[in-house]
Each structure stands twice: as C-alpha cells, then as structure tokens.
C-alpha positions in Angstrom: -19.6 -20.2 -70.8 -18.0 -16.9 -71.6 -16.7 -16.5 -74.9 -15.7 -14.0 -77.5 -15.9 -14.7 -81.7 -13.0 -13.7 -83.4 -13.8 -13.0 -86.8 -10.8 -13.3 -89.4 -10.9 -12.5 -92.6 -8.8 -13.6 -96.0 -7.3 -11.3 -98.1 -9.3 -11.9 -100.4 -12.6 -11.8 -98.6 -13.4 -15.3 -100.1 -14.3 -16.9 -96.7 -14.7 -16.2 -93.0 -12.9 -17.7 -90.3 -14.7 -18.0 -86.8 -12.2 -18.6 -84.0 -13.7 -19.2 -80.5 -12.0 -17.9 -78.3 -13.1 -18.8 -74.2 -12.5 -16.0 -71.5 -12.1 -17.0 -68.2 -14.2 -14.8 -65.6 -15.5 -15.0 -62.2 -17.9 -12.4 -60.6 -18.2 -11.4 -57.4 -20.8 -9.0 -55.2 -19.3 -5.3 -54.1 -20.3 -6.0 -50.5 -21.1 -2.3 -49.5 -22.8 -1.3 -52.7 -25.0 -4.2 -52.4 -25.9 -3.6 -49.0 -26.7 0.0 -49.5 -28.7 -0.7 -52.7 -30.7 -3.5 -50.9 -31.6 -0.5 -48.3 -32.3 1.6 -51.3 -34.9 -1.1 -52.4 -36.6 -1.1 -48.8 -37.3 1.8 -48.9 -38.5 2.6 -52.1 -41.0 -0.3 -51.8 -42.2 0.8 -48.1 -42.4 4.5 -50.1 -44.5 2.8 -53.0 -47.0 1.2 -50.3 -47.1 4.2 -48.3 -48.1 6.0 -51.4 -50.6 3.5 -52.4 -52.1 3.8 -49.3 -52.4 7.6 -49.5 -54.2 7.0 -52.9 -51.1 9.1 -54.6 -51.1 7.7 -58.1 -48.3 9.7 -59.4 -46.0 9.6 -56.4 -46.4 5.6 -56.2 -45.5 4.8 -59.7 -42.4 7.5 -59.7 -41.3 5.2 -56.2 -42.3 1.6 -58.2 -39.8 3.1 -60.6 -37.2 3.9 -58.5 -37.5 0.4 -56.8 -36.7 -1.1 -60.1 -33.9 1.0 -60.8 -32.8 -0.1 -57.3 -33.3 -3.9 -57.8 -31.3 -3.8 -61.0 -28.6 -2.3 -59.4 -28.9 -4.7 -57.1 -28.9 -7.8 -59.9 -27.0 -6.4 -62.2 -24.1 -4.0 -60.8 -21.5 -3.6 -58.6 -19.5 -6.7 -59.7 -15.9 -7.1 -59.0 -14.8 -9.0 -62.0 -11.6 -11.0 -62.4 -10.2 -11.9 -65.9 -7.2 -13.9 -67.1 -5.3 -11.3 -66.7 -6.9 -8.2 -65.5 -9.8 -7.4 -62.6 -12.7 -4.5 -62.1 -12.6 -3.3 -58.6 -14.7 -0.4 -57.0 -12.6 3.1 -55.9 -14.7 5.9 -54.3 -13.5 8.9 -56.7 -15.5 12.2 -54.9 -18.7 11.2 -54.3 -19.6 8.2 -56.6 -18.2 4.7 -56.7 -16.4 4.6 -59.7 -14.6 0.8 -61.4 -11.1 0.8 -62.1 -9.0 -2.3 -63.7 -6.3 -3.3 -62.5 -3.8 -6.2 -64.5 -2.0 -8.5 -62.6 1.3 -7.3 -62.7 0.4 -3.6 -61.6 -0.8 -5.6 -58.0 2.5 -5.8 -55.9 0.6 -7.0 -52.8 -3.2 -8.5 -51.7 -4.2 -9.5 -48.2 -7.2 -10.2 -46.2 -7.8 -8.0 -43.4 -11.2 -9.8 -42.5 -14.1 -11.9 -43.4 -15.1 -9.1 -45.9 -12.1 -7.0 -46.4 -9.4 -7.3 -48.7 -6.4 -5.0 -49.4 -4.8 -4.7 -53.0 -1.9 -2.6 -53.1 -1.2 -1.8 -57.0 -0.3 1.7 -58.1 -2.2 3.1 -54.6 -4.1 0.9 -51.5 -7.6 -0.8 -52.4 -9.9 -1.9 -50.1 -12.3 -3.9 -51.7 -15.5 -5.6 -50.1 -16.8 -9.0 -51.1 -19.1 -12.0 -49.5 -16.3 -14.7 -49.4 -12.8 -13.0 -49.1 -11.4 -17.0 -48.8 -13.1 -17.7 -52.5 -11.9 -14.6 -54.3 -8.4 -15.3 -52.6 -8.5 -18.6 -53.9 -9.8 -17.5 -57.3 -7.6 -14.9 -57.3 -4.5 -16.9 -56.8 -5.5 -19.7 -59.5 -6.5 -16.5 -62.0 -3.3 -15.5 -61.5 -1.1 -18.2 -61.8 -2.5 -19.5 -65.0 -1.4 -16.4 -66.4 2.0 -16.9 -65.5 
C-alpha cells in the first residue's frame, strides 16, 4: 500500500502522534515514451555487442551504460499517475516530454479516441497515451467520483 506518516506534534513536545494516512494511486505506462525508450534499449545493447565484438573496451562500457540508463527509464519513468484528487500526465513542452498535474476539477472533458488515445480537455487539449484506455477510463471515473 501507499501511505504517507503524518507526524503531529503537542505543544508541549511531550509525545508524538503518528497518523497514517492511505493515498490512493494507480500508475499507468506513457505508451509512446515507453515504446521509444524500449527502441532506445535495442539499440544500445546491439551497440554494446557490436562494440564487444570490435574489442572496443571503452566504447562498450559507455553503450552498457547507456542501456541502463535506458532500461530504467523504461522501469521506472514515464508514469501517468492518478491520485485522489489530482493526476501526472505527459505534455510535449519544446523538445522534451515534460509532466504536468492536473486536479479534477480543472478537467471539463475526457474521451477515448482509440484503443491507446485519450483526450483530456482541462485548461488546454491533452492527448495522452496508455496500454488500456478502457482501465484508466474506468479508474479514472471511480478516482474521481470518490472525490466527490
């Protein structure tokens, strides 16, 4: 589970109260970033044997590097989070894709466009990218109205 410890203390800083308090989050996979990170991986590792190969010491362990760098961006990034009241999406800003959060009552209007695609209309137009549009509708809906 999720949680967060609340720590509250007395005025006179006799004793400590600890008050658990559980957040309610579900994750979900940027669909593009994902893919383009997996392609990233690919070809760092066909780099790295390449390299190998060649006998190029420094040139493989620079392009092992870089293939971790792209399988934890793989693991560990690009999530589109949704909170109680709040959720992370992804905006392209220039050249880099950027996370912006959005709460609840800023989003005037979400629809699925495809098996991938969704549109979330808040202060501008969204289009956000995940595995199972159906889910986060679903989880998006039931997010939502337990905040109401």
């Amino acid at each position: 589970k999720n949680f967060k410890i609340i720590i509250i203390l007395s005025k006179r800083m006799k004793y400590v109260k600890l008050l658990l308090v559980i957040e309610m989050k579900k994750k979900f996979k940027e669909y593009r970033m994902f893919l383009l990170c997996i392609m990233m991986l690919c070809v760092f590792v066909g780099m790295a044997i390449y390299y190998f190969i060649n006998k190029s010491m420094p040139r493989f362990i620079a392009m092992l590097i870089f293939s971790f760098i792209a399988l934890t961006l793989v693991l560990g990034r690009f999530n589109i989070v949704l909170f109680d009241d709040s959720m992370i999406l992804y905006e392209w800003k220039l050249a880099a894709m950027l996370p912006i959060i959005v709460d609840y009552k800023d989003i005037k209007n979400i629809e699925k466009r495809s098996k991938h695609c969704i549109i979330v209309e808040h202060k501008k137009k969204t289009n956000i990218y995940v595995f199972n549009s159906e889910k986060f509708l679903e989880t998006y809906y039931h997010m939502n109205k337990k905040d109401k």
